[in-house]
C-alpha positions in Angstrom: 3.4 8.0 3.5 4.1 7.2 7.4 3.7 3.9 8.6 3.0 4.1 12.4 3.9 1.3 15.0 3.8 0.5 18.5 6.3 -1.6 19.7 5.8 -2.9 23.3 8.8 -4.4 25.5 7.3 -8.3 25.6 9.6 -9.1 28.6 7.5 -6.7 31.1 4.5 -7.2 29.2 4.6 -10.6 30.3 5.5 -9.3 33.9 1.8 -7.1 33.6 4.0 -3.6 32.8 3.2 -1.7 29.5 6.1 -0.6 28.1 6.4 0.7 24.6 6.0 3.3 22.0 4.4 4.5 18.9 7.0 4.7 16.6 6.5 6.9 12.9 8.4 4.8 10.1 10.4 5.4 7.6 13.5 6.5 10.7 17.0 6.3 9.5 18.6 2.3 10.8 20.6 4.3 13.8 17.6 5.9 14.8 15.1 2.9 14.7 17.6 1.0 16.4 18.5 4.2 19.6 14.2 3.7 19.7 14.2 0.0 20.4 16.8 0.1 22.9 14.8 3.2 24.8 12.0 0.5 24.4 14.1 -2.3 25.9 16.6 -1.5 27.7 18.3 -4.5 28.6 15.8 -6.8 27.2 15.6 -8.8 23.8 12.5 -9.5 22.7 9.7 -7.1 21.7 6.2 -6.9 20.0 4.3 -5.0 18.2 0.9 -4.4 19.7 -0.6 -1.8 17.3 -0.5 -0.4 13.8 -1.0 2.2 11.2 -0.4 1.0 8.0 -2.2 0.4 5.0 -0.8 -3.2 4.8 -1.2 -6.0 8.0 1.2 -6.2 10.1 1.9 -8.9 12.9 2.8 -8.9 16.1 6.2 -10.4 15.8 7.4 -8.9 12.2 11.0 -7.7 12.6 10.4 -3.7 12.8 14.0 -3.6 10.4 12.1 -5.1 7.6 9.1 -2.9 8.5 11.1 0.1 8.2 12.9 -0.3 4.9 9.2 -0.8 3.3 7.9 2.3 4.5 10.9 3.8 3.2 10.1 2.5 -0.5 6.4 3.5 0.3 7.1 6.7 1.1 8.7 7.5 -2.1 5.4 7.1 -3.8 2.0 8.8 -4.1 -0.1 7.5 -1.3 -3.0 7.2 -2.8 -0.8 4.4 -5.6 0.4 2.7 -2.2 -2.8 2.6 -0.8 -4.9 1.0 -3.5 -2.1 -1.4 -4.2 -2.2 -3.0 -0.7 -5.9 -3.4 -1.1 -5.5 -5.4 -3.6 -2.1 -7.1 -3.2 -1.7 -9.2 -0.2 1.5 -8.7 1.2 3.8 -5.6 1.7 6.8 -7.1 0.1 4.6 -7.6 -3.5 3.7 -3.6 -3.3 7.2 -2.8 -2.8 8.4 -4.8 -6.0 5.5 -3.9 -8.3 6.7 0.0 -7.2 10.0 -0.3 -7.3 9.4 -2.1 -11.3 6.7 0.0 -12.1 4.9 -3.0 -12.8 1.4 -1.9 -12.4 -1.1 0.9 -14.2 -3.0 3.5 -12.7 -5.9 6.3 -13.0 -5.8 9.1 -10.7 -9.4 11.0 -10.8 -11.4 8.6 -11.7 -15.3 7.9 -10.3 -15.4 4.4 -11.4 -14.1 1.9 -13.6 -16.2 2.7 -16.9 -14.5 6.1 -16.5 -10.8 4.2 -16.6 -12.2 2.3 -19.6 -13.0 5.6 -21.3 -9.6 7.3 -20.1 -8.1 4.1 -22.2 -10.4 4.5 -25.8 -9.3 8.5 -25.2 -5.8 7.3 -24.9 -6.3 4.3 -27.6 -5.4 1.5 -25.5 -8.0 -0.7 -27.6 -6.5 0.9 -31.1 -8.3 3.9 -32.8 -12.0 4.2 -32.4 -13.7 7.3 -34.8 -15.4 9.3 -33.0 -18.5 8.5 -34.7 -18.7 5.1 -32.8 -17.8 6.4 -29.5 -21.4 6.5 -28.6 -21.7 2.7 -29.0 -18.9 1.5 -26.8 -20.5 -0.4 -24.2 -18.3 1.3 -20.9 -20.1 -1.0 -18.5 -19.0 -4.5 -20.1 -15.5 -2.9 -20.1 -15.7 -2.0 -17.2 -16.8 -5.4 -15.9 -13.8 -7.3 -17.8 -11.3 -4.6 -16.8 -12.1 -5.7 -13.2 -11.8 -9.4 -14.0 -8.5 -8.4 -15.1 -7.0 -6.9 -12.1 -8.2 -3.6 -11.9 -9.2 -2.4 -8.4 -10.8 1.1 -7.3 -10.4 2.8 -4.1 -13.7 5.1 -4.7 -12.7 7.5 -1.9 -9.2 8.0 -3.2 -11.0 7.8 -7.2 -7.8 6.1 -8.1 -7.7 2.6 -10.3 -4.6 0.6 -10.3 -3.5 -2.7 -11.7 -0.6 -4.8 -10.7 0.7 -6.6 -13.8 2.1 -9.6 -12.4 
């Protein structure tokens, strides 16, 4: 997964001069830091006017910190990364629930009543004959599985669940 930036020099923004560029994250430290300075040049301060990114980010976050997520991200499936930032609010929760594995997911999934079904096929709830399969009410599951957590990206059809 990229994470695409674009970092303006603020000094000659301030002077009416747009200077800056896109930038495609994860970049190696060196490399991030040869980009700035091209941005720069003798100047300190920069900010970053624009973004691609499945989480926010603010004008003045430190483009280091920025970086070293997008690393982690892009270790991951993107569709995982993506429907945890919808429904975790900051980057730095989405990196730790990855990097612990502390959430669940459903790839291929319409809805949630399918990810309760997925979970009686896999006896999540304990073993259910087959002969009462019929009777499950996926709806109601469905409902309280959302209550707990659960979030669907319907264009992705994946269901995740951070567990913290």
């Amino acid at each position: 997964m990229e994470v695409r930036i674009y970092v303006a020099n603020l000094a000659k923004y301030n002077e009416g001069k747009l200077v800056g560029k896109w930038l495609t994250l994860p970049l190696r430290s060196e490399e991030l830091e040869e980009r700035l300075k091209q941005i720069l040049g003798e100047d300190e301060e920069y900010a970053i006017h624009d973004y691609e990114a499945p989480f926010s980010i603010n004008e003045y976050d430190d483009v280091f910190a920025i970086n070293e997520a997008a690393a982690v991200l892009a270790r991951y499936d993107s569709r995982v990364v993506i429907a945890l930032c919808e429904c975790v609010d900051n980057v730095e929760e989405v990196v730790r629930l990855l990097e612990s594995g502390d959430y669940s997911v459903y790839f291929d999934v319409d809805n949630l009543c399918d990810v309760a079904a997925e979970m009686i096929d896999e006896g999540c709830f304990g073993s259910v004959p087959s002969s009462l399969v019929c009777y499950i009410d996926y709806v109601s599951i469905a409902r309280d599985l959302k209550m707990d957590g659960w979030h669907m990206n319907y264009e992705l059809r994946v269901a995740v669940r951070p567990h913290s």
